[in-house]
VEXKERO-249472 format. One record per residue: x, y, z of N, C-alpha, C in turn; residue number from 0; residue in three letters. Coordinates in nm, 2 decimals. Last residue first. Example, Ala and Ser with C-alpha at 12.3 -4.5 7.8 and 13.67 -1.06 7.14 Angstrom:
<recs>
     nxx     nyy     nzz    caxx    cayy    cazz     cxx     cyy     czz    k    r
    1.28   -0.22    0.71    1.37   -0.11    0.71    1.29    0.00    0.79    1  SER
    1.32   -0.57    0.78    1.23   -0.45    0.78    1.32   -0.33    0.78    0  ALA
</recs>
This chain:
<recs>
     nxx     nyy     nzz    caxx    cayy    cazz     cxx     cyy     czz    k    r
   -4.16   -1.50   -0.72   -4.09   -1.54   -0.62   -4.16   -1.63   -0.51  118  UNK
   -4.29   -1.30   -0.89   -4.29   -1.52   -0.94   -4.22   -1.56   -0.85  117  UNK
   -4.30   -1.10   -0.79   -4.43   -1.20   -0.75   -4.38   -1.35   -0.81  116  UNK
   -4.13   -0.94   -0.61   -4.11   -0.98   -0.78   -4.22   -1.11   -0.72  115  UNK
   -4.04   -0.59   -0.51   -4.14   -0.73   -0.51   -4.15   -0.76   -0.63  114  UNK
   -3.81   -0.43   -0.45   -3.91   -0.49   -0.56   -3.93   -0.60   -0.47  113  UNK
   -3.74   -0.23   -0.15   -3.74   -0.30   -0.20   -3.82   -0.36   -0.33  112  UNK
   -3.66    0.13   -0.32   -3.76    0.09   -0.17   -3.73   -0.11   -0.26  111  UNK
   -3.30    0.25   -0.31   -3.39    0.24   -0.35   -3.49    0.14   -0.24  110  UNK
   -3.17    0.59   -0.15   -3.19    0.42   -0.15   -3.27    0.36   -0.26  109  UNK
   -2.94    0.75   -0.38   -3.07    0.71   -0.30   -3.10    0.58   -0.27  108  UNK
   -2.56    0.73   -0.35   -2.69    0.71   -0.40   -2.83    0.69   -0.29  107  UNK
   -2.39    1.03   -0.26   -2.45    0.93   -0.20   -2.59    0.85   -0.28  106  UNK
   -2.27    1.23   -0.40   -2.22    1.06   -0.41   -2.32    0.99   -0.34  105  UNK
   -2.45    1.43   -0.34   -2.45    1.40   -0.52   -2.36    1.27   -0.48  104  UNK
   -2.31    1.47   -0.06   -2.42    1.45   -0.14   -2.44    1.40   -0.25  103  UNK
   -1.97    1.40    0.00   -2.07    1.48   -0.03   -2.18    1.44   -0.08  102  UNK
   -1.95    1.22    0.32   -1.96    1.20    0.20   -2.06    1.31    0.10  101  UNK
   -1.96    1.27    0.58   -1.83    1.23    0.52   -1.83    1.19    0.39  100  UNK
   -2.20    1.39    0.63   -2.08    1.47    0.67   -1.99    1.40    0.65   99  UNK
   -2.37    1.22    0.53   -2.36    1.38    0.48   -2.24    1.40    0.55   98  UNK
   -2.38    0.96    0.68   -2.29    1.02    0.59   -2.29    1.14    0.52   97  UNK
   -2.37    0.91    1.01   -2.41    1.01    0.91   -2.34    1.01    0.82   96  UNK
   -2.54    0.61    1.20   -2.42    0.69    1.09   -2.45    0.84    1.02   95  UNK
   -2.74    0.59    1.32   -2.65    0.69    1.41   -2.52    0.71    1.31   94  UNK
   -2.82    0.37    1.16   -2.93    0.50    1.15   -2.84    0.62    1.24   93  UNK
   -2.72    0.12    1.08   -2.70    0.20    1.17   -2.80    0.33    1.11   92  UNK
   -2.84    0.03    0.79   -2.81   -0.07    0.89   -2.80    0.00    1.02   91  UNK
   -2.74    0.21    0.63   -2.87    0.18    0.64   -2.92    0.09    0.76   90  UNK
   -2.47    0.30    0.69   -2.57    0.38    0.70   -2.71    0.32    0.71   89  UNK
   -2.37    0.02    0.57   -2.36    0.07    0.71   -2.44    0.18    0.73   88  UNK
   -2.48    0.09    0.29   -2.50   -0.05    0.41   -2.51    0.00    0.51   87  UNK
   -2.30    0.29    0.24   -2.46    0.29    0.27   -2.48    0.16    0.31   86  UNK
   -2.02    0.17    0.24   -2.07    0.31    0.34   -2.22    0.31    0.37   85  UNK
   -2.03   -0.05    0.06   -2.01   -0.05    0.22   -2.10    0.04    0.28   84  UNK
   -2.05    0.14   -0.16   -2.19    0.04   -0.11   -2.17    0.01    0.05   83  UNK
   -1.86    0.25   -0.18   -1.96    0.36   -0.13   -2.06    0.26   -0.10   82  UNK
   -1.61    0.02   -0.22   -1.60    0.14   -0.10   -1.74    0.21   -0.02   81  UNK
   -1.77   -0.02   -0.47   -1.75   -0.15   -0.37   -1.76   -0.05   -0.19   80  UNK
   -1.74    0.18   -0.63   -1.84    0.14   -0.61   -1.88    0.05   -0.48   79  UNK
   -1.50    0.44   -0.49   -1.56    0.36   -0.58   -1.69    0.27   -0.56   78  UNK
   -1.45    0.78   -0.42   -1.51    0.61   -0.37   -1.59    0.58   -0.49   77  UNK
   -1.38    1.01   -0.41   -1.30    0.92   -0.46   -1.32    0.80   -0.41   76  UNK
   -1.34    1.13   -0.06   -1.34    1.18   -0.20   -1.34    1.06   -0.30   75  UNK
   -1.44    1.22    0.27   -1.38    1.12    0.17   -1.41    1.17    0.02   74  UNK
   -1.36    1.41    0.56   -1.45    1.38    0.42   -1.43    1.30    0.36   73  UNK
   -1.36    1.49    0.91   -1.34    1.43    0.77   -1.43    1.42    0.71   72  UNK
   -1.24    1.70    1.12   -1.34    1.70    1.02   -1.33    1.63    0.93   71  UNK
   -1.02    1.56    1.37   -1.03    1.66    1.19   -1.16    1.67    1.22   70  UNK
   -1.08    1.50    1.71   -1.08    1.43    1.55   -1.06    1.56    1.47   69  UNK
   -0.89    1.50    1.96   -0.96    1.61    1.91   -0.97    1.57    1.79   68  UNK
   -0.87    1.25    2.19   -0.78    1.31    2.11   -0.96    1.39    2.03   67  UNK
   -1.01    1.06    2.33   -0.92    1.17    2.42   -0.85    1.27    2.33   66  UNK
   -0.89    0.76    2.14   -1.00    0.84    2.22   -0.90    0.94    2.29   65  UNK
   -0.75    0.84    1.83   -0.78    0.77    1.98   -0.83    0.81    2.06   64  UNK
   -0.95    0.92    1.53   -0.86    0.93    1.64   -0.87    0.87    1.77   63  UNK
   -1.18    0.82    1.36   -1.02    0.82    1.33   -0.94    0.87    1.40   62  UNK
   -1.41    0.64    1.34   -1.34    0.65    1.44   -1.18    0.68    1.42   61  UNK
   -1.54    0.61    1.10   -1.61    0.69    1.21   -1.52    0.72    1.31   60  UNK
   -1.26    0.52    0.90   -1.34    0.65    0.91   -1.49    0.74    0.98   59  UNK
   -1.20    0.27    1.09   -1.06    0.40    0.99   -1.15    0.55    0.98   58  UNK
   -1.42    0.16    1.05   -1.37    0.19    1.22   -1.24    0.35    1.13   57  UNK
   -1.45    0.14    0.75   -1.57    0.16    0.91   -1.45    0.25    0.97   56  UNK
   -1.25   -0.01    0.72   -1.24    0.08    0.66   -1.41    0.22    0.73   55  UNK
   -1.28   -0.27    0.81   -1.15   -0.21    0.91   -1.20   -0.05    0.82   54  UNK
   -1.44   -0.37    0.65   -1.50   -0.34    0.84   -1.41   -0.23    0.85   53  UNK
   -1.27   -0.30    0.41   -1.39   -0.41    0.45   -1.43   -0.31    0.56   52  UNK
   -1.26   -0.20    0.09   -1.26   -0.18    0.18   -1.33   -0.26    0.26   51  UNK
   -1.11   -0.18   -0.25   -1.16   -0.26   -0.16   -1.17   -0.21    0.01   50  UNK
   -1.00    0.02   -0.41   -1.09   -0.09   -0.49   -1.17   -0.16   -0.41   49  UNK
   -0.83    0.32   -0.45   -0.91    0.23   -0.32   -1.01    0.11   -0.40   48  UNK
   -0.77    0.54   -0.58   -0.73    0.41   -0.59   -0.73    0.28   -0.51   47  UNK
   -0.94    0.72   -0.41   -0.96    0.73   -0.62   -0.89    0.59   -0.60   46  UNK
   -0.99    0.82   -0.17   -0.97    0.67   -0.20   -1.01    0.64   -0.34   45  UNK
   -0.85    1.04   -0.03   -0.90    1.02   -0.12   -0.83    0.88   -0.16   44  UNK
   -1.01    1.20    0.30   -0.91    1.08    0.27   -0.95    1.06    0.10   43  UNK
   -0.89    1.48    0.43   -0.96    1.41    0.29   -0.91    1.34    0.26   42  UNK
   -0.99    1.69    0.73   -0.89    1.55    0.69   -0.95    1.50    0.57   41  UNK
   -0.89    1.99    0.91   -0.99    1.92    0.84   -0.87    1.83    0.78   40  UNK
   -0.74    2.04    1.12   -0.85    2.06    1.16   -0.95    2.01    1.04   39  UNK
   -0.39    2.03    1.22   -0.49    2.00    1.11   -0.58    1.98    1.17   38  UNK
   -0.21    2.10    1.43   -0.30    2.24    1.34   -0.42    2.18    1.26   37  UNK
   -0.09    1.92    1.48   -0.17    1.92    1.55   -0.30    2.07    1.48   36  UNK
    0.02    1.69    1.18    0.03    1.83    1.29   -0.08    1.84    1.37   35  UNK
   -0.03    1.34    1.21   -0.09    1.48    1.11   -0.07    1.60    1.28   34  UNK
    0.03    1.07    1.25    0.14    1.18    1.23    0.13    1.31    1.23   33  UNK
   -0.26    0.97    1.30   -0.15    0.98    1.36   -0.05    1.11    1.41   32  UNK
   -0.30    0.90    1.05   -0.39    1.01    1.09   -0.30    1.06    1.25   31  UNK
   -0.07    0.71    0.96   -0.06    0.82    0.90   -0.16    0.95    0.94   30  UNK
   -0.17    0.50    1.17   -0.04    0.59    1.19   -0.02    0.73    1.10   29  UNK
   -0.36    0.45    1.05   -0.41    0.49    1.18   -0.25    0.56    1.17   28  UNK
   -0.24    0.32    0.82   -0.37    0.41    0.79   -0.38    0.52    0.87   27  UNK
   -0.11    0.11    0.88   -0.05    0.18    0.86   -0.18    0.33    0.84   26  UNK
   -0.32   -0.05    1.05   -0.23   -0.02    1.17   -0.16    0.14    1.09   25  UNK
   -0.51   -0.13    0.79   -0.53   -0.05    0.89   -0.39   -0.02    0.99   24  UNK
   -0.35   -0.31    0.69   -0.35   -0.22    0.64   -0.40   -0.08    0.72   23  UNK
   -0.55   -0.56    0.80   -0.40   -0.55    0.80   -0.33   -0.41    0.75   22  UNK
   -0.80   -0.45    0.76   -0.74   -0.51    0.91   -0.59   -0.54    0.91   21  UNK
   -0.80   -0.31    0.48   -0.89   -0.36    0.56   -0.80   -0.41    0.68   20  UNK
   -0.83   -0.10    0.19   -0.87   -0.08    0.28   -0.89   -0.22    0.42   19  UNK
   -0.60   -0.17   -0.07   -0.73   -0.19   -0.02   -0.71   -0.15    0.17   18  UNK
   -0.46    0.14   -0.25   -0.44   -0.02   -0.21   -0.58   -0.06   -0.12   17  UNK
   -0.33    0.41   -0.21   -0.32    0.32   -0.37   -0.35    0.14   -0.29   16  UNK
   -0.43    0.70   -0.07   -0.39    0.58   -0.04   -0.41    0.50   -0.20   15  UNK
   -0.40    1.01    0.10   -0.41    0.95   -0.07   -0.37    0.84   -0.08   14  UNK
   -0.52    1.26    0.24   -0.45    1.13    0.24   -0.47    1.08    0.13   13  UNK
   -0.48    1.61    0.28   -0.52    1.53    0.21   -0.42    1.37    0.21   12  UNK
   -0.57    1.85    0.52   -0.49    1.74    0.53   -0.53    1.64    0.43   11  UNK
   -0.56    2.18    0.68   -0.59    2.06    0.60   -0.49    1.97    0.55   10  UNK
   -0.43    2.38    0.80   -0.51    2.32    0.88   -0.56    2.21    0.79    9  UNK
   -0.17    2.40    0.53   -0.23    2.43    0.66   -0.25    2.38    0.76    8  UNK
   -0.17    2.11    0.36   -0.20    2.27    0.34   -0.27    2.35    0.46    7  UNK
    0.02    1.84    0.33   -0.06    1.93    0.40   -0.08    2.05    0.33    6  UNK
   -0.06    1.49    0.23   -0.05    1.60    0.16   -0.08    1.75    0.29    5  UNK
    0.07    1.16    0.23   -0.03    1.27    0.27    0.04    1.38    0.21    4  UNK
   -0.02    0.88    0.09    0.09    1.02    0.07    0.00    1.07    0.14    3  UNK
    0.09    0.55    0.07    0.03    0.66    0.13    0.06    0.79    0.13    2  UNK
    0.06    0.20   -0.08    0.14    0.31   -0.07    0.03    0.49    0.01    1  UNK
    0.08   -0.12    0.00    0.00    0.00    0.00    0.09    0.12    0.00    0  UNK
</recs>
């Protein structure tokens, strides 16, 4: 996996090339980690992100250790596999919010379930 961060100030862009999940995580958490204390907003962009599991959850409701003062994060650059997670988990948790880590226009609408009668 490779990782770049990027600062500008009080912001902070992460830019990861590799999958998201429990092994991968330890380096993820060190790179939110390392981030100056000034940074106050965080964009993880996952353009080369193909896979995320669970670990990619806890990476982005939960990106600082407790006691510590989180960013503001957003995510940029989710692909299909990445943003289905997200709404899963949204739909499944009702205490997720993704308006605030994912702009709008990404979030697809739910749809209501079909009923298919030859079933």
């Amino acid at each position: 996996m490779n990782i770049t961060t990027t600062i500008d100030g009080t912001r902070a862009r992460i830019s990861l090339d590799g999958e998201i999940d429990f092994h991968t995580l330890p380096q993820l958490r060190a790179a939110t980690a390392d981030l100056p204390t000034p940074v106050t907003e965080l964009l993880w962009d996952l353009e080369a992100t193909t896979f995320m599991d669970i670990a990619g959850l806890h990476l982005l409701f939960d990106p600082t250790p407790p006691g510590s003062s989180p960013p503001r994060t957003t995510v940029t650059g989710l692909g299909p596999q990445p943003l289905r997670l997200l709404t899963l988990a949204a739909d499944l948790n009702p205490n997720i919010d993704l308006t605030r880590l994912i702009p709008a226009p990404a979030i697809p609408p739910c749809a209501p379930p079909v009923h298919d009668p030859a079933r």
